[in-house]
N, C-alpha and C positions, 0 to 999 in steps of 0.2 A: 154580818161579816163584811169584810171589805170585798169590793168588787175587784173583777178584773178588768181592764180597757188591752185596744189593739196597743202594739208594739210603735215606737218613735219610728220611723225611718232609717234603716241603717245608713251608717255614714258613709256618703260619697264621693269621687276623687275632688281633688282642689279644683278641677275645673267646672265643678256641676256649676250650676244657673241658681241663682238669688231663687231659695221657694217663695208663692207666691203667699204672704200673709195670712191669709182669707183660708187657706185649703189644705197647706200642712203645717204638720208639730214644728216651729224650730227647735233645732239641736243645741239652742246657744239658751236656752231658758232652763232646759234638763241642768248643762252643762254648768251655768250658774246656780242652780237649784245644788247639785253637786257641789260643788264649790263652798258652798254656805254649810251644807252637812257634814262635808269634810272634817273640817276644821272642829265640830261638838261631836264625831262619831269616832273619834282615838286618831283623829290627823294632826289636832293641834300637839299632842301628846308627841308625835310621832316628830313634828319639827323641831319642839323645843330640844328632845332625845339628839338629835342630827346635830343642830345646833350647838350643843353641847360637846361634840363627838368633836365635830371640827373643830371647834376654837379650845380644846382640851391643850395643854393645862389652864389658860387662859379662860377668864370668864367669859358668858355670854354676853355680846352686846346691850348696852343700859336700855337701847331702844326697842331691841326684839322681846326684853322680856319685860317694858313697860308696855305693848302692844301685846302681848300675851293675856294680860287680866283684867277684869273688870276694875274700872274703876269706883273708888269707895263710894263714891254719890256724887259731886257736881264734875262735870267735863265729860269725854268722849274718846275710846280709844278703837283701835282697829276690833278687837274685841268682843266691842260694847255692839258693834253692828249685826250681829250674828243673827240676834233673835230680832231686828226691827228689818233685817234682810229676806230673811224668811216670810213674813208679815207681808213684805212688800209683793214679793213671786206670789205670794197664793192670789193675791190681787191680779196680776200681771196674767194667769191665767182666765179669771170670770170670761174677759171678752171672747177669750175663743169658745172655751167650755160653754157657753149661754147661747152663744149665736150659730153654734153646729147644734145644739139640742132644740132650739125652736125653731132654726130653719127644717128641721126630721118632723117635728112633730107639732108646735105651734100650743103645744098643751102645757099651761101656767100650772095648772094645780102636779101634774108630773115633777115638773121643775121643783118645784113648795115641796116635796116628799123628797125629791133629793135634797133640797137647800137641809130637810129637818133633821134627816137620816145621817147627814153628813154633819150637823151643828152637833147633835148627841153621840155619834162616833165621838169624834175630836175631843170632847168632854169627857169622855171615858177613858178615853187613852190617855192624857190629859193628867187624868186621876192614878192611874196607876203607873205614870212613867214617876209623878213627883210627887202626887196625893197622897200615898201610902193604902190607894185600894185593896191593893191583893196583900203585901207584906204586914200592912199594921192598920188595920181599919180603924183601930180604937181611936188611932191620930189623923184620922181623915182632913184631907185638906181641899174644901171642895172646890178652890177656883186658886189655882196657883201656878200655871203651866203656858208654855207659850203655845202649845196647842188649842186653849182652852180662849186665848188670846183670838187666835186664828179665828177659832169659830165666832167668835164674835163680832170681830172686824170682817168677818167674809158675810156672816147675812147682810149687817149692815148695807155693803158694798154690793154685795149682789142684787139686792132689792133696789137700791141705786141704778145701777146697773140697767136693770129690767124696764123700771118704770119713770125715770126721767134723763132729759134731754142731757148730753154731756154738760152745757152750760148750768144746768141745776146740779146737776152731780159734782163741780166744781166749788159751787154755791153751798151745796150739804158741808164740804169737805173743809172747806174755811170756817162755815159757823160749828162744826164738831170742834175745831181748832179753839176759836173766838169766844166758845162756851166754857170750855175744860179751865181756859184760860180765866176767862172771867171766874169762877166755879173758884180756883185756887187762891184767887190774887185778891178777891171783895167778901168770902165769905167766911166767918170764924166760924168754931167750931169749940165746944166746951174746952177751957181751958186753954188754946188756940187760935193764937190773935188771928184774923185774916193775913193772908200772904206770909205765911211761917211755912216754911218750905225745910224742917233740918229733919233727919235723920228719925222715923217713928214718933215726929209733932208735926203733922201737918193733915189738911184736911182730908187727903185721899185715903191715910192709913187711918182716921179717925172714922172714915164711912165702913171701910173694909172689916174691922173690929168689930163696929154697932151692928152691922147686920150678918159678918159671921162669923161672931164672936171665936166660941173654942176652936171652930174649922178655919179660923186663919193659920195660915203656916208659919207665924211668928218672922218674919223675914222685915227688911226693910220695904221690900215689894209692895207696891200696891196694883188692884185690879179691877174694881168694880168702876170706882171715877172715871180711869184711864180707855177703859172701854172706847170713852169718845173717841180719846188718841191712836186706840186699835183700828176704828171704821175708818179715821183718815190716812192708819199707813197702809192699809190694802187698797182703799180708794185712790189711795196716790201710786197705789202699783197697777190696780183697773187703767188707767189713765195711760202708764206706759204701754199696758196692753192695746190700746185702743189706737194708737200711734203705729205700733208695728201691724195691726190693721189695716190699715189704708192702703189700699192696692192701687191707686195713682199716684203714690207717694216713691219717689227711686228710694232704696237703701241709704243713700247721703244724707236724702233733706231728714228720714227718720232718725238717723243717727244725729244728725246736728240738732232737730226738735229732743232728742232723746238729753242729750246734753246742755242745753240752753232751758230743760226742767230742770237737769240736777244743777245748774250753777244759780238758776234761782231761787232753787230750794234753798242750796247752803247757805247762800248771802242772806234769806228773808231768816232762818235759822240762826245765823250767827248773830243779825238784828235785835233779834227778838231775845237772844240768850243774856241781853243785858240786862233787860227788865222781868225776862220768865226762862231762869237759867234753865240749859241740858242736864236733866237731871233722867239717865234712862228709870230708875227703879221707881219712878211715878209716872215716867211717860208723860213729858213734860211736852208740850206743843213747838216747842222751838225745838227740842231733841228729833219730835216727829221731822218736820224740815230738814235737819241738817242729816238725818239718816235717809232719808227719802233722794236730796242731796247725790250722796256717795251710791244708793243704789242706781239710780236714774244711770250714772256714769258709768257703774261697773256693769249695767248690762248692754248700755251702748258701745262697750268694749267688744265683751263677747259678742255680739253681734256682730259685730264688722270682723274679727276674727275670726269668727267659725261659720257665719251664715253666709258674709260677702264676703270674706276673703277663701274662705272655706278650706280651714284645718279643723276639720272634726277629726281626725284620727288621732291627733294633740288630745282633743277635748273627750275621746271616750271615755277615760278612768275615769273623768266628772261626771260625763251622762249616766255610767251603770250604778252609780249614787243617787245623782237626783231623779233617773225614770223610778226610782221605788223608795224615795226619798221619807216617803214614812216609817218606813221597815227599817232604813238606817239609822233614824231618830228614836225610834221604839229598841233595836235590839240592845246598845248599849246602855239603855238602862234598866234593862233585864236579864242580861247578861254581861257580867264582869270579864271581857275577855282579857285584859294585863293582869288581872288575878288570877286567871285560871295559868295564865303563862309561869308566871311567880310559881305559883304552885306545882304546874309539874314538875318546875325545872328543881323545883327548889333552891330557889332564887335566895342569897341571903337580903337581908334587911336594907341593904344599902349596895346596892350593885356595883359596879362600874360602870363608867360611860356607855365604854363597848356591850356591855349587856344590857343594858337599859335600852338603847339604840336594837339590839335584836328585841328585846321583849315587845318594843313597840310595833316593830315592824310584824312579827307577827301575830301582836293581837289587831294590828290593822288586819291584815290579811284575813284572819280569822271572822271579819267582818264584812269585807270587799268579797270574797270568795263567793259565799252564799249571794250574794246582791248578783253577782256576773252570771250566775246559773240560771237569777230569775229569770234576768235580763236577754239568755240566750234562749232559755225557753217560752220567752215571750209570756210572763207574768210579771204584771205590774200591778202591784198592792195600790190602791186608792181608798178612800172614805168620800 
């Protein structure tokens, strides 16, 4: 079962002191951890509803709701970063979570039991949020989840992490790039010239197929290739971690290094997107860059606004999401809270604005509630 860990720090006045990296949780990592679950746990739902309310009779802006969905296959939308955001934080954690567990204890094989116990979590969870575990076994889908992503990209990165020098772990994180990339653009595949990148013909969905066959989830998605590109976006979030580290570093220079990652990111990404386009549903290596990119920035954000600048009472709705950030991601796909609303209300088929806008708002609630009770009783869900 998941464990429990101590409680984040409650939030303190705007004048506390920079904590020091090395010794406590920042509030601005939950807070963006939050941020990022929001929006897949009935928040996006809940904007587009608003959205609608306001600019009623009037359509919604062309921009909000081209930034609301994923896009078909080549380019990038606000979106699209959702699940390579997520990727990146679990990254962003290793350094602390490794460097307080072997500074306690110094014991690798301890570590190896959590690293396995937490890869096969993830993978199960994984399976029964989008696999069809528990609902439809017959349709099993065994590696189709961004969870499932996680776990893969976090051994990688963890073991990284552990056993070489940050300049090799930089090293790893280029040639996982340099590989995948190579891998797509030189090698054919039955039927499948090399570098056919379209829609269910290209190499990664031709591996994902041959080795799991009836258990692929039939999607344009691939997962097994992309792997490479999973250890590079957590590895390239270990690396933010390892910057808010540095306890000779003031808050400035890590925010400016924090930012001068993500404008290199997106430049070497937008580079590279000429000749090995963003393509998130393969996890494309230039996609990896230019999401790496936008995350580098948006947590150099919240930092400097909740850790140095210090509005965390702004940022608690976010923290009591991401301190139990897997239980936000797990319940709504186990539980249909806008359908149970529908339901009671006996909502007709096509509501109004104005009730669509409550419906959201309280199957948010219906969500957020429970998270806040964890979060006052000092229970935080982990794997």
């Amino acid at each position: 079962m998941p464990d429990t860990v101590q409680t984040p720090p409650a939030p303190e006045p705007a004048s506390a002191p920079v904590p020091a990296p090395g010794s406590t949780r920042m509030m601005s990592i939950d807070a963006l951890r939050g941020f990022d679950m929001f929006w897949i746990s009935g928040g996006g739902g809940l904007v587009a509803a608003l959205a609608a309310f306001l600019c009623h009779p009037n359509p919604v802006p062309w921009w909000l709701s081209y930034h609301m969905e994923h896009v078909e296959w080549t380019g990038f939308v606000a979106w699209d970063l959702i699940m390579p955001l997520f990727l990146f934080l679990s990254g962003v954690s290793i350094p602390f979570a490794y460097s307080q567990r072997l500074g306690e204890t110094h014991d690798y094989k301890k570590v190896y039991r959590r690293m396995a116990r937490r890869f096969v979590l993830l993978w199960i969870l994984g399976m029964i949020a989008q696999g069809n575990l528990l609902n439809n076994p017959a349709h099993l889908h065994v590696f189709s989840n961004t969870l499932q992503s996680i776990a893969v990209g976090y051994v990688i990165a963890s073991i990284a992490f552990l056993h070489l020098s940050l300049r090799k772990q930089i090293g790893l994180c280029a040639g996982l790039l340099a590989a995948y990339w190579a891998l797509m653009m030189f090698v054919p595949a039955p039927g499948i010239p090399a570098g056919w990148l379209e829609p269910h013909q290209n190499l990664a969905l031709w591996v994902d197929q041959t080795l799991m066959g009836r258990f692929r989830d039939g999607t344009a998605y691939a997962w097994i290739l992309p792997g490479l590109g999973f250890g590079a976006s957590v590895l390239l979030g270990s690396f933010a971690g390892q910057v808010l580290r540095v306890k000779s570093w003031t808050p400035g220079r890590r925010i400016g290094v924090l930012c001068a990652l993500g404008a290199g990111c997106l430049l070497g990404g937008f580079l590279w997107s000429f000749h090995f386009p963003i393509i998130k549903h393969i996890w494309t290596s230039s996609m990896v860059l230019w999401a790496a990119g936008w995350s580098y920035l948006l947590l150099a954000l919240f930092y400097l606004v909740i850790d140095v600048w210090g509005f965390r009472k702004l940022a608690f709705p976010l923290v009591v999401i991401g301190a139990n950030a897997i239980v936000a991601y797990m319940l709504p796909h186990i539980v249909e809270f806008e359908n149970i609303v529908k339901w009671v209300a006996r909502t007709p088929e096509h509501p109004s604005v104005t009730a669509e806008l409550i419906i959201c708002v309280i199957a948010f609630a219906m969500l957020w509630v429970p998270l806040y009770i964890l979060y006052r009783k000092k229970i935080f869900v982990k794997v």
